[in-house]
C-alpha positions as CSV (number, residue, x, y, z in Angstrom):
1,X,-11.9,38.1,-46.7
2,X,-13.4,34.9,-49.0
3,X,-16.6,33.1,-47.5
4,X,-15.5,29.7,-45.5
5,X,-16.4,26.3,-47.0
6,X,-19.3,24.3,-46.4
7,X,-20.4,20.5,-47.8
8,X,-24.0,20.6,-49.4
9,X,-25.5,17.2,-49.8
10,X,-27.6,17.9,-52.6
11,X,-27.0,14.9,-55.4
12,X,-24.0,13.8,-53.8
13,X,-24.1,10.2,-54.5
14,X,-21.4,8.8,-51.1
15,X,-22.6,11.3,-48.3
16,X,-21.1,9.2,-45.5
17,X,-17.6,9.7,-47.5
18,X,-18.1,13.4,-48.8
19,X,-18.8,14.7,-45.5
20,X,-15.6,12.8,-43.8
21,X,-13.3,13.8,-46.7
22,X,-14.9,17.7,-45.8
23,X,-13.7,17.4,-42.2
24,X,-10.1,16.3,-43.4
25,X,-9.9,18.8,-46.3
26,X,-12.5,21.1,-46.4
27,X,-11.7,23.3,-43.8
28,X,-8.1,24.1,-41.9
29,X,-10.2,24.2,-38.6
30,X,-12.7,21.5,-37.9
31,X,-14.8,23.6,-35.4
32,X,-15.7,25.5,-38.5
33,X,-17.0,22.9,-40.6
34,X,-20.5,23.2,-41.9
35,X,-22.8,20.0,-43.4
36,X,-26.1,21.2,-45.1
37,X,-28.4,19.1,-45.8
38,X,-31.9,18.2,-46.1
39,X,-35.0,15.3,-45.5
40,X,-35.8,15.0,-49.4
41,X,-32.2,14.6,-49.9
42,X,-32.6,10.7,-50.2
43,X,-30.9,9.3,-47.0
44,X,-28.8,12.4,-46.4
45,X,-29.7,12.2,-42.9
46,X,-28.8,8.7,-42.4
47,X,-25.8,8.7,-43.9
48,X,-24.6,11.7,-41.7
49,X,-25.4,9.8,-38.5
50,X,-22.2,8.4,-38.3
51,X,-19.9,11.2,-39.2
52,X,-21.9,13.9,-37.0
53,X,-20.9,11.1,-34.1
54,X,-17.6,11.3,-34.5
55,X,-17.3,14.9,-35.2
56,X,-19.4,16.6,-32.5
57,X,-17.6,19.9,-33.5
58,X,-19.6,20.0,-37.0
59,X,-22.2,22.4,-37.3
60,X,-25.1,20.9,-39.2
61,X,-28.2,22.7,-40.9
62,X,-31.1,20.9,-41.8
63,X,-34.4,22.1,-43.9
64,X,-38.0,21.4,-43.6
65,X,-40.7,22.1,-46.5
66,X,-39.8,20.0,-49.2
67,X,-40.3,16.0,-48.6
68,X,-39.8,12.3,-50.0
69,X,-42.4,10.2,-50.7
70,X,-42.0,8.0,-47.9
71,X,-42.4,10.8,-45.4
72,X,-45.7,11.6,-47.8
73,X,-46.9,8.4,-46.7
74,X,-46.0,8.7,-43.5
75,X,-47.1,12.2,-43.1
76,X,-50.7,10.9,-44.4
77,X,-51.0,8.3,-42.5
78,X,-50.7,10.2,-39.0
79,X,-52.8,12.8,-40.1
80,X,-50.3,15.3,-41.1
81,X,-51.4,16.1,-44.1
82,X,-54.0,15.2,-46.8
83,X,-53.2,13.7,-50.0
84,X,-53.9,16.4,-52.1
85,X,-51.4,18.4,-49.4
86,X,-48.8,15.3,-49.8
87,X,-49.0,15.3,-53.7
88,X,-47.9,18.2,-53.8
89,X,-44.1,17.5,-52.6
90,X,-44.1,21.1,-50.0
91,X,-45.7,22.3,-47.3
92,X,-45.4,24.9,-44.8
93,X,-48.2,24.4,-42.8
94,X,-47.1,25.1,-39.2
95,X,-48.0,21.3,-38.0
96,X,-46.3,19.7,-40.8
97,X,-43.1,21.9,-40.1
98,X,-43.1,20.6,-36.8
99,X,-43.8,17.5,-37.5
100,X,-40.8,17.3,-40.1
101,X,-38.2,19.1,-38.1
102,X,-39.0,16.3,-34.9
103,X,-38.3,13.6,-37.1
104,X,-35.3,15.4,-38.6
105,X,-33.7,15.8,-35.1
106,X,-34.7,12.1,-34.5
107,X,-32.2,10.9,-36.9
108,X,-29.6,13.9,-37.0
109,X,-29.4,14.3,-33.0
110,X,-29.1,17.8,-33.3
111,X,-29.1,21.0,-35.5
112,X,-27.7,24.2,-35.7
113,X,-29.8,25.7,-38.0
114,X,-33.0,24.6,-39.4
115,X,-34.0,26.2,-42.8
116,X,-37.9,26.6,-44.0
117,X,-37.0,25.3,-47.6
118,X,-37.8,27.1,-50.6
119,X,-40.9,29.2,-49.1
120,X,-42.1,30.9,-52.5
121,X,-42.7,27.5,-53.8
122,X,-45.6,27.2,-52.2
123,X,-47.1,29.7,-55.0
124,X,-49.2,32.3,-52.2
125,X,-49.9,36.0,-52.4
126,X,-47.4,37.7,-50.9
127,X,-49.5,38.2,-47.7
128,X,-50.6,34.7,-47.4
129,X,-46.5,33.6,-48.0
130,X,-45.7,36.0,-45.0
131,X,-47.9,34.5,-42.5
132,X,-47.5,31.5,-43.0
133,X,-44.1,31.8,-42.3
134,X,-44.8,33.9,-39.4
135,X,-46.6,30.5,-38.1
136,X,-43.4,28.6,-39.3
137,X,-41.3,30.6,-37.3
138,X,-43.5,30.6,-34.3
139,X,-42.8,26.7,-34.3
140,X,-39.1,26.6,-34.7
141,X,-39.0,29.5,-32.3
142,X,-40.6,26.7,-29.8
143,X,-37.4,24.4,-30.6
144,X,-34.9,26.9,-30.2
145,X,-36.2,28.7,-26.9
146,X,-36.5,24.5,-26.0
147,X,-32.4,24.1,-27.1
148,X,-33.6,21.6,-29.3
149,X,-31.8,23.6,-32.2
150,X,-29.5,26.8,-32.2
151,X,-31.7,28.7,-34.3
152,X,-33.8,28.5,-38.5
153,X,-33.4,30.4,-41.5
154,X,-35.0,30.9,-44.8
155,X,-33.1,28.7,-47.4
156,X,-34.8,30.4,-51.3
157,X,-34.2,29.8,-54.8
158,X,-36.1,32.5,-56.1
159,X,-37.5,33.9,-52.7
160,X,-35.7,37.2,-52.8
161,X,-34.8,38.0,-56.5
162,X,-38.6,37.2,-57.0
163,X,-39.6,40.3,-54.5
164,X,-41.8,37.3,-52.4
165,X,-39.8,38.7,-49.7
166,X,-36.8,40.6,-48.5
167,X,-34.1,39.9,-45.2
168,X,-36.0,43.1,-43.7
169,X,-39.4,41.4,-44.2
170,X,-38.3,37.8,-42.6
171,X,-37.1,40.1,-39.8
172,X,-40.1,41.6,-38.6
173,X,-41.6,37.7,-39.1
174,X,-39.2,36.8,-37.3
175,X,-39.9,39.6,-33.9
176,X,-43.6,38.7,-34.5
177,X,-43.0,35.2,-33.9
178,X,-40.8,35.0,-30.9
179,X,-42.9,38.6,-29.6
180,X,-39.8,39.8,-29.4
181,X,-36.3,41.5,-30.8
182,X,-34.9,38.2,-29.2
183,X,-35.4,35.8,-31.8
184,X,-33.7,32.8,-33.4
185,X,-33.9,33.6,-36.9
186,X,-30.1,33.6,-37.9
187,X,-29.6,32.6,-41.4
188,X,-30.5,32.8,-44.7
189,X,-29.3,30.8,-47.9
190,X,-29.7,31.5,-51.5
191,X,-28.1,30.4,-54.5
192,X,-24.8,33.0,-55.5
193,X,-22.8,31.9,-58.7
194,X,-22.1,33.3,-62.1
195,X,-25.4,32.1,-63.2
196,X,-27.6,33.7,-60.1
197,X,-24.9,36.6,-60.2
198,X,-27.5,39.5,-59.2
199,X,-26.9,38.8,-55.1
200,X,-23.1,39.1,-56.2
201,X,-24.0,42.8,-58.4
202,X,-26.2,44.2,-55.5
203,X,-23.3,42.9,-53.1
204,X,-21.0,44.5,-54.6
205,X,-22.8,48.4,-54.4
206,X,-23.7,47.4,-50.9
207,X,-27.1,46.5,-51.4
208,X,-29.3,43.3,-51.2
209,X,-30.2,40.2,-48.8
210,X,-26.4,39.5,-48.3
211,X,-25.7,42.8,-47.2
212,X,-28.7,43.0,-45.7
213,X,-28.4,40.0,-43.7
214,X,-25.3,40.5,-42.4
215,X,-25.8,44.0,-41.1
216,X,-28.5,42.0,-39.1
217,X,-26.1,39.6,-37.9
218,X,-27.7,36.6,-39.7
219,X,-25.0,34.2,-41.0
220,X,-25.0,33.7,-45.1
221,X,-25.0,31.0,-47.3
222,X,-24.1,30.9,-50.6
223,X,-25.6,27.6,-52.2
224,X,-25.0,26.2,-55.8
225,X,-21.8,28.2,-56.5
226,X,-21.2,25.8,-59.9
227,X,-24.7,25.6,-60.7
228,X,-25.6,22.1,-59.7
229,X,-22.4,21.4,-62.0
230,X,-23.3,23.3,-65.2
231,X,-20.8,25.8,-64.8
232,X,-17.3,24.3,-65.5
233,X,-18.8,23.2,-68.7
234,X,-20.3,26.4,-69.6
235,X,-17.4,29.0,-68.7
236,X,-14.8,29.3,-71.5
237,X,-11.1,29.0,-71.1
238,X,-11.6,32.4,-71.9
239,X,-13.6,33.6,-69.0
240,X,-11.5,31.5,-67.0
241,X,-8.4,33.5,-67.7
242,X,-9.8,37.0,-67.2
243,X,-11.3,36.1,-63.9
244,X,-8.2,34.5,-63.1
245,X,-5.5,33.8,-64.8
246,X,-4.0,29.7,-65.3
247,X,-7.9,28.7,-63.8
248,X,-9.6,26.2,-64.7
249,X,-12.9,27.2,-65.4
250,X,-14.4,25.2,-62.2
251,X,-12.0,26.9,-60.1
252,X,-12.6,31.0,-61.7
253,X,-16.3,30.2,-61.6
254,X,-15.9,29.0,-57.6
255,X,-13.1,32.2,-57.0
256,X,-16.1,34.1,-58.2
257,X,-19.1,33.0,-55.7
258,X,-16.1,32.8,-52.6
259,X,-15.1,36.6,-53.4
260,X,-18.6,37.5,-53.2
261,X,-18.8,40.7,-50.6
262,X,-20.9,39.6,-47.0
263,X,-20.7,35.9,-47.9
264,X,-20.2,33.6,-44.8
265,X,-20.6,30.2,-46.2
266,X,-20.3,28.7,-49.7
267,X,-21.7,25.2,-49.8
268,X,-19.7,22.7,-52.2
269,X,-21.0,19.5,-53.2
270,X,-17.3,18.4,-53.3
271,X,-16.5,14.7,-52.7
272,X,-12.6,14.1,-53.6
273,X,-9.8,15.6,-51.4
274,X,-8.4,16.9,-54.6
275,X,-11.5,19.4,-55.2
276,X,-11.3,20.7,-51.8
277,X,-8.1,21.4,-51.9
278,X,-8.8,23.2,-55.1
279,X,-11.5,25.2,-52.8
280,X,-9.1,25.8,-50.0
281,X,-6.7,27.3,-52.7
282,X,-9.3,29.4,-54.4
283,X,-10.8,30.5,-51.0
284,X,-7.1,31.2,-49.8
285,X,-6.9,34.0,-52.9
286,X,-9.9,35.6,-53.1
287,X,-10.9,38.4,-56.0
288,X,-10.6,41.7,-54.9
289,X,-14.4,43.6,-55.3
290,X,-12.7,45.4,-58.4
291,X,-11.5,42.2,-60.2
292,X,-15.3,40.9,-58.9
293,X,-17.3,43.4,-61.2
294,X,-15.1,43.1,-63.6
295,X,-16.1,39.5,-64.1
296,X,-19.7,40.1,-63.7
297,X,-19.6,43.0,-66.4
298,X,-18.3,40.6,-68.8
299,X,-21.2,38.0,-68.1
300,X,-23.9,41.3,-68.6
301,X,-22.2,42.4,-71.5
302,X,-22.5,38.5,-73.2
């Protein structure tokens, strides 16, 4: 079974129009549509306000950590943060979390998932990284247990190749923060292409936070499965043909992050109803795990 398809707003120029050409094409079902987006993504969230109107059946995940400079000033001015804390572009300080994630729901309405963005790049100890987002967690606990969203996550670049934590660790964050086995951590998102292949490698000997995650019920996200683009112009015609044969190297490259073992969600920054399609078909015919390593052995072996 392939991961379903998700929209990531990340540098999509027409958000408004990607996200309504998702819920035509990206999915067969739209109940099972997924936006992701985020506050720094320039006016992701205003843009969505229409679209999440007239599909209330959209689940939407949102992020808090990272911010734009007009939420900098902002932040400043009512005592959020300082401007050394502003000028530096992150911040997972409980109050600023909540402060972010109010003003996300604002706009939004609603969200089904509310991801603490890129946690390690707030450069902390390990210990120091762990409670603070024990604190995070605490505070979007307080929005879930209120219904003001379904539940948060950890979105990471680097988080958990970089050992600054692991699904198990967030876990146990998590129970400390709610005081309970009841909590409302439920996802986690990293980045899962033939670039950041290792989550695919550990996946595929039943290891690692995918596995890990989903043996804990969280729901996964694979983000940047062409590598913010990169991809289709580095894979050969070559590579393209042993992954899959007749691919184009955009589609073996997104065949490869969709056939990824205890992968829920891939999130495509897909505008055109011509590259979903392309994603329905890929996701429709996934690689089976042996056809997977063999693909990922090639890459190790150069």
């Amino acid at each position: 079974m392939s991961a379903s398809l998700g929209l990531g707003t990340y540098k999509v120029r027409d958000i408004a129009k990607a996200a309504r050409t998702a819920c035509l094409h990206g999915t067969a079902r739209i109940d099972t549509a997924r936006i992701d987006t985020a506050p720094n993504y320039g006016s992701a969230h205003q843009e969505l306000v229409p679209v999440l109107s007239e599909h209330p059946q959209i689940k939407v995940s949102t992020k808090t950590g990272f911010f734009s400079k007009d939420e900098a000033t902002a932040a400043v001015a009512e005592g959020i943060l300082t401007d050394a804390q502003a000028a530096a572009g992150h911040s997972l300080t409980p109050e600023f979390l909540r402060w972010q994630t109010d003003r996300s729901l604002a706009v939004l309405g609603r969200a089904d998932i509310v991801f603490v963005h890129n946690p390690e790049h707030a450069h902390l100890g390990r210990q120091e990284l762990h409670e603070r987002l024990r604190d995070g967690f605490a505070e979007l606990e307080r929005f879930a247990q209120a219904g003001r969203i379904g539940g948060y996550g950890v979105a990471a670049w680097s988080g958990f190749t970089s050992g600054a934590f692991t699904v198990p660790d967030l876990l146990g964050l998590a129970r400390e923060a709610a005081g309970t086995d009841q909590h409302h951590l439920h996802a986690v998102q990293l980045p899962v292409s033939l670039v950041m292949a290792r989550p695919i490698s550990l996946a595929l000997d039943g290891r690692g936070p995918l596995v890990q995650a989903r043996a804990a019920g969280l729901t996964t996200f694979g983000s940047s499965p062409l590598h913010g683009g990169e991809l289709p112009r580095l894979a050969t015609p070559e590579l393209a043909d042993h992954i899959r044969p007749g691919s184009t190297p955009a589609a073996a490259c997104l065949l490869a992050a969709i056939s990824c073992p205890s992968l829920d969600v891939v999130l495509l920054s897909a505008s055109t109803a011509e590259h979903w399609a392309a994603a329905r078909e890929a996701a429709a015919a996934p690689l089976v795990p042996a056809e997977l390593r063999k693909a990922i052995d090639v890459l190790a072996q150069g």
